[in-house]
Chimera marker file (.cmm) of the C-alpha trace (Angstrom):
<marker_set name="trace">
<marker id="1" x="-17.051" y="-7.314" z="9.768" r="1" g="1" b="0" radius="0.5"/>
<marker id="2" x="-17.508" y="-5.397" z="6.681" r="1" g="1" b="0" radius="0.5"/>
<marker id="3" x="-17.497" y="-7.262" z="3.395" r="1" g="1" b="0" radius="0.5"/>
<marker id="4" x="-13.283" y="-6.592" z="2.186" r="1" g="1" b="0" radius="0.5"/>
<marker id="5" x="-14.327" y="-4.852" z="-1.214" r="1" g="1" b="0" radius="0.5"/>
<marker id="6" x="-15.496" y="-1.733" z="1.154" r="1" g="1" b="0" radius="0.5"/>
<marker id="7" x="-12.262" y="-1.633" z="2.904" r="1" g="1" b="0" radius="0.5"/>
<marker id="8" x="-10.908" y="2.158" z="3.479" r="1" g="1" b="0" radius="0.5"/>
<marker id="9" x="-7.358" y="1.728" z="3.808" r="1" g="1" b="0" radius="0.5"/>
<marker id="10" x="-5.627" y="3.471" z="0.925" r="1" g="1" b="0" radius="0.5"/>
<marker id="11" x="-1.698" y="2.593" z="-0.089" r="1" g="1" b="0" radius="0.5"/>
<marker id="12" x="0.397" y="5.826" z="-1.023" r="1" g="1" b="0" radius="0.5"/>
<marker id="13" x="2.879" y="4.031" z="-2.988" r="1" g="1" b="0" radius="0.5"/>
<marker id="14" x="2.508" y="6.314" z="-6.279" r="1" g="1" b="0" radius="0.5"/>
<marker id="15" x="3.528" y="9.244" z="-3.767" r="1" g="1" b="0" radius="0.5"/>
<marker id="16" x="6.100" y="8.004" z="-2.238" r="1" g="1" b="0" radius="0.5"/>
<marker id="17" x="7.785" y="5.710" z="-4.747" r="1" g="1" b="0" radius="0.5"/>
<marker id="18" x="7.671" y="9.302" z="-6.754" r="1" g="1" b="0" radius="0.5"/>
<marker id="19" x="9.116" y="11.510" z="-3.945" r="1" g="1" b="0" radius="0.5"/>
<marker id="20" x="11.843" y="9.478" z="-3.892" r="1" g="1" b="0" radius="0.5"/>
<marker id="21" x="12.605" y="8.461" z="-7.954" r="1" g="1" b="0" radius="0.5"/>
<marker id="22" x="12.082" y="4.865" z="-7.906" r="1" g="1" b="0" radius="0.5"/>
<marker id="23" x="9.908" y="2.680" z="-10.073" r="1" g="1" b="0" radius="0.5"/>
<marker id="24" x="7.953" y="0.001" z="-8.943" r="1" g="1" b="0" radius="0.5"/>
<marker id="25" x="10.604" y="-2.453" z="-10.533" r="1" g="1" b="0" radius="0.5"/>
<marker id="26" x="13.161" y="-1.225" z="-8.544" r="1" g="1" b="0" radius="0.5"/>
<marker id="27" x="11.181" y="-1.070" z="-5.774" r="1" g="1" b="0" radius="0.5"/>
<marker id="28" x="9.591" y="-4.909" z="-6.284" r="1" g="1" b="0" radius="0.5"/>
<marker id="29" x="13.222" y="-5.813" z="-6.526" r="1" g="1" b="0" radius="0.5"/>
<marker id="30" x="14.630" y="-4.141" z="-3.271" r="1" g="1" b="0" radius="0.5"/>
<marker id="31" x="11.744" y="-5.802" z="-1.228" r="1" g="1" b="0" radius="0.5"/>
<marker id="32" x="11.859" y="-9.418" z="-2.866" r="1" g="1" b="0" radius="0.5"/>
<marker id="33" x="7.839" y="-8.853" z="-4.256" r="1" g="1" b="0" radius="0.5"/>
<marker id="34" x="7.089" y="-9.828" z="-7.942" r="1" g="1" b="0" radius="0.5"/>
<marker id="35" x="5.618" y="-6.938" z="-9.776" r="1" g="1" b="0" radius="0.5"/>
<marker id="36" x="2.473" y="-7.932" z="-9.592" r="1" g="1" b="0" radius="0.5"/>
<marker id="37" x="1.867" y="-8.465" z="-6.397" r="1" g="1" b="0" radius="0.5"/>
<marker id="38" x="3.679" y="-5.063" z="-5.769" r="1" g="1" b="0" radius="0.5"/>
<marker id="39" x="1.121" y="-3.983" z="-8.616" r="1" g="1" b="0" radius="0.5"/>
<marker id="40" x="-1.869" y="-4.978" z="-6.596" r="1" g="1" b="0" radius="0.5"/>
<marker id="41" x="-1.353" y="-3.251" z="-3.589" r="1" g="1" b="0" radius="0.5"/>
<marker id="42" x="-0.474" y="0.477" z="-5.302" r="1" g="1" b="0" radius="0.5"/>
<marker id="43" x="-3.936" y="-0.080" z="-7.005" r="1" g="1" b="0" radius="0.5"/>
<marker id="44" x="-5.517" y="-0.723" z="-4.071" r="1" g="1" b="0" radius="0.5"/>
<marker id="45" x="-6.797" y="-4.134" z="-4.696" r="1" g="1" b="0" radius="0.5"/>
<marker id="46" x="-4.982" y="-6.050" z="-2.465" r="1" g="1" b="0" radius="0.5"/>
<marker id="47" x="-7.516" y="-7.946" z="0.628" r="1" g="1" b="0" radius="0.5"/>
<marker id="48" x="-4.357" y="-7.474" z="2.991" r="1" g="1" b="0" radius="0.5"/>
<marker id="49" x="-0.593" y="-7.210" z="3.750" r="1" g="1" b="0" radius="0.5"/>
<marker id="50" x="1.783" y="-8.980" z="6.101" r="1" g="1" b="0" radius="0.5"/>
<marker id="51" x="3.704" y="-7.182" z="8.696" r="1" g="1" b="0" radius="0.5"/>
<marker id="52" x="7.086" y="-8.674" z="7.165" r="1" g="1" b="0" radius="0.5"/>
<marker id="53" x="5.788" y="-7.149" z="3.963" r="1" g="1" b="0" radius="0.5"/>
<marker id="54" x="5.237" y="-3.480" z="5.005" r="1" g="1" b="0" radius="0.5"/>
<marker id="55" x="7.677" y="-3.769" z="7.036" r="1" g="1" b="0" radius="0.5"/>
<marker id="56" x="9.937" y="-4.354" z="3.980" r="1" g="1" b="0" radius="0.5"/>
<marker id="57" x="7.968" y="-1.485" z="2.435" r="1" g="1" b="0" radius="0.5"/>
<marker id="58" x="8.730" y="0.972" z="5.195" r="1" g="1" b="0" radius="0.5"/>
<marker id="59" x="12.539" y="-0.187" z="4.939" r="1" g="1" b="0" radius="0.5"/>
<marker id="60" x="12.779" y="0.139" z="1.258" r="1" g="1" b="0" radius="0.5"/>
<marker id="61" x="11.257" y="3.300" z="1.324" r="1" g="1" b="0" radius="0.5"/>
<marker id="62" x="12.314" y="4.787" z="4.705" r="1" g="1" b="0" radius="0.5"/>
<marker id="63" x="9.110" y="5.526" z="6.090" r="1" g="1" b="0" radius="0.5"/>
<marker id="64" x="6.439" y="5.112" z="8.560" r="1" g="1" b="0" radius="0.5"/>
<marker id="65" x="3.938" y="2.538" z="7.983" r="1" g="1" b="0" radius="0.5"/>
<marker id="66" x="1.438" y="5.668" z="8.660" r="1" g="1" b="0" radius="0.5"/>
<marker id="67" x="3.127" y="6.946" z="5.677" r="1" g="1" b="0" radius="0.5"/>
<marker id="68" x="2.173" y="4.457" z="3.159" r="1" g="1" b="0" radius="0.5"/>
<marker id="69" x="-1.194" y="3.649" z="4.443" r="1" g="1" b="0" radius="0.5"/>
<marker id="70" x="-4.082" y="6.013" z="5.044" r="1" g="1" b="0" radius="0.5"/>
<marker id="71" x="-7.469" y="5.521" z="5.832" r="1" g="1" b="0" radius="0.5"/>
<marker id="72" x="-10.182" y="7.056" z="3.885" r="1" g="1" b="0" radius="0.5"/>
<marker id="73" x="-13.271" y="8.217" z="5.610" r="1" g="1" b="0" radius="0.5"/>
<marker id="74" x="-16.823" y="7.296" z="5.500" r="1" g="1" b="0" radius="0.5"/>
<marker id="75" x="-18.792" y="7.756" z="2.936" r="1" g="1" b="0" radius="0.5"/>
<marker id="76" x="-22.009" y="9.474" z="2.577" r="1" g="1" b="0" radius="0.5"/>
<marker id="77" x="-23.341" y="6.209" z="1.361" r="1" g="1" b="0" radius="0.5"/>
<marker id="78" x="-22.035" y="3.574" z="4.341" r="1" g="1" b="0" radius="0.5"/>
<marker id="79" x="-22.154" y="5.194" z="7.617" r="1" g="1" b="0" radius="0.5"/>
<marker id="80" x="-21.317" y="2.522" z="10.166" r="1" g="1" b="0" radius="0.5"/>
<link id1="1" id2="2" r="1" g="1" b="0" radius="0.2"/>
<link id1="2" id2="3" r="1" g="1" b="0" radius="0.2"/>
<link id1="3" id2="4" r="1" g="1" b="0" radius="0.2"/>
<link id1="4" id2="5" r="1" g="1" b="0" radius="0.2"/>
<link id1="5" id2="6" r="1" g="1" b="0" radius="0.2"/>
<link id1="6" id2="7" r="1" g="1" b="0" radius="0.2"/>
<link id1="7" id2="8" r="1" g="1" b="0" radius="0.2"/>
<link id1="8" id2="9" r="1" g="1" b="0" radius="0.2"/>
<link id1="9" id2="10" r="1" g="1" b="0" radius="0.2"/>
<link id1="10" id2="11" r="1" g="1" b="0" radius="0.2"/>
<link id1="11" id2="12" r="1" g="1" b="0" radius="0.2"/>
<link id1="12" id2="13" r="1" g="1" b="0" radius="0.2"/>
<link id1="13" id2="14" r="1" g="1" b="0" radius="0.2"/>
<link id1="14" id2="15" r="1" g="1" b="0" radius="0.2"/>
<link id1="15" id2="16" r="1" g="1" b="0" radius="0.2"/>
<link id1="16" id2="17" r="1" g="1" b="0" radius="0.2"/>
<link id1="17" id2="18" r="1" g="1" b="0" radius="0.2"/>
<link id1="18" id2="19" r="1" g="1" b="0" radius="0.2"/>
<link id1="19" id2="20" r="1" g="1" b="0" radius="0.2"/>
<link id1="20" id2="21" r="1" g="1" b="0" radius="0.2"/>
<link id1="21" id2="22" r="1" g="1" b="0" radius="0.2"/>
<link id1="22" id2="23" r="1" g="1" b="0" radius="0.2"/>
<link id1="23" id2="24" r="1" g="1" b="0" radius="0.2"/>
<link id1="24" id2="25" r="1" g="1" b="0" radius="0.2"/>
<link id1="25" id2="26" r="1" g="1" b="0" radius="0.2"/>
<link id1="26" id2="27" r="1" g="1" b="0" radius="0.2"/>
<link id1="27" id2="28" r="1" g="1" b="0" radius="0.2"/>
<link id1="28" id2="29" r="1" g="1" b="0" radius="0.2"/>
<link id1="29" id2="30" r="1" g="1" b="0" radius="0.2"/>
<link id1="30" id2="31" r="1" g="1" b="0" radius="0.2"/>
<link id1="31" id2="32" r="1" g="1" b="0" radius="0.2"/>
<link id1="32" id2="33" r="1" g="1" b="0" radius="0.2"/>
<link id1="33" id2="34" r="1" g="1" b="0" radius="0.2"/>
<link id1="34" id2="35" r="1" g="1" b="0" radius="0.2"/>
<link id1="35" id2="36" r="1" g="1" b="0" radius="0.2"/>
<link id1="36" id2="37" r="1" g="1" b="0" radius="0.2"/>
<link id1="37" id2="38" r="1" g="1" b="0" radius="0.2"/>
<link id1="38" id2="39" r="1" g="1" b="0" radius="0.2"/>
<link id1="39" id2="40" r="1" g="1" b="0" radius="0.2"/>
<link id1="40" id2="41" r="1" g="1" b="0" radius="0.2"/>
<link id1="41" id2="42" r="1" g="1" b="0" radius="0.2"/>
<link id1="42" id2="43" r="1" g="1" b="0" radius="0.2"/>
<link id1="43" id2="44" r="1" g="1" b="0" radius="0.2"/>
<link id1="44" id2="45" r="1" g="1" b="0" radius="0.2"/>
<link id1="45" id2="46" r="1" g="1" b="0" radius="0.2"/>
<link id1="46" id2="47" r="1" g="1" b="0" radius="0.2"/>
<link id1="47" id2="48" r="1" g="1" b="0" radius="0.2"/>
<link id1="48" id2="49" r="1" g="1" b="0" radius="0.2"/>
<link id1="49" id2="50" r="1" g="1" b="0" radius="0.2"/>
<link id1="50" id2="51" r="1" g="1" b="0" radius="0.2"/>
<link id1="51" id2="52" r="1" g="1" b="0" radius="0.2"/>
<link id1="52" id2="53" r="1" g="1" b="0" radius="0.2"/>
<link id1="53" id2="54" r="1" g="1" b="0" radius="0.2"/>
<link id1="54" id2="55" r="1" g="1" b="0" radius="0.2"/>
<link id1="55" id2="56" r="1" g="1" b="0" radius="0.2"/>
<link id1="56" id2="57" r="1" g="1" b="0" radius="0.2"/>
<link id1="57" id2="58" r="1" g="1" b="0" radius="0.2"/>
<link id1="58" id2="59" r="1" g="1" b="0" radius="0.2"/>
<link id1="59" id2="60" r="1" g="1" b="0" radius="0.2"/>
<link id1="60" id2="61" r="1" g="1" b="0" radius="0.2"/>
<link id1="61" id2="62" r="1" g="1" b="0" radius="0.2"/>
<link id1="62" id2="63" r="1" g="1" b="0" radius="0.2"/>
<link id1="63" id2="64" r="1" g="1" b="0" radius="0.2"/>
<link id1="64" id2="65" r="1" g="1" b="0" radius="0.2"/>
<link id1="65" id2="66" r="1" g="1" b="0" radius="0.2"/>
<link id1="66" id2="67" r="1" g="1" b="0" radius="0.2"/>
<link id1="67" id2="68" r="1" g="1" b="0" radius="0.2"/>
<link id1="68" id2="69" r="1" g="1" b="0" radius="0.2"/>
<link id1="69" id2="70" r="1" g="1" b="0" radius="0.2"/>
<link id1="70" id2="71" r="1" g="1" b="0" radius="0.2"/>
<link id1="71" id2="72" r="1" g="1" b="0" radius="0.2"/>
<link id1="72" id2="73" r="1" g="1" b="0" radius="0.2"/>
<link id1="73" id2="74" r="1" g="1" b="0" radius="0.2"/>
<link id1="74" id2="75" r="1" g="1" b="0" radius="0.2"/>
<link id1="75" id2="76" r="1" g="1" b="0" radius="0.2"/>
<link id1="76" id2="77" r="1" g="1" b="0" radius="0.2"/>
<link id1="77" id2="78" r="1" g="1" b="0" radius="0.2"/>
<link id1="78" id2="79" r="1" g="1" b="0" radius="0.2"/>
<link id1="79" id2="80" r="1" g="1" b="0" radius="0.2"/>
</marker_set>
């Protein structure tokens, strides 16, 4: 298994939370998250998420959990 700092998966929460006019307040709020854990995952920096948690995510913001997470591919610099 790849070391977690070289994870791909990217979180779309600026894009979203913007399409539909919330801030991550409201949105921490509405899915029972502090801030900064909320925080952590839009920057990327969280080493995972539980299924009740994106679930609560795809809820809040009535989407697809394909919708909030991408994955990035390879890089140049670590083919696998």
């Amino acid at each position: 298994m790849p070391p977690e700092e070289e994870h791909r998966v990217e979180v779309r929460l600026d894009r979203l939370l913007a399409e539909r006019d919330l801030t991550l307040t409201q949105l921490a709020d509405q899915v029972g998250l502090t801030l900064a854990n909320l925080s952590v995952l839009k920057n990327g920096r969280a080493r995972a998420i539980r299924f009740s948690t994106l679930t609560a995510l795809c809820d809040a913001l009535d989407c697809l959990p394909g919708d909030l997470l991408t994955l990035r591919a390879h890089s140049a610099e670590h083919p696998s």
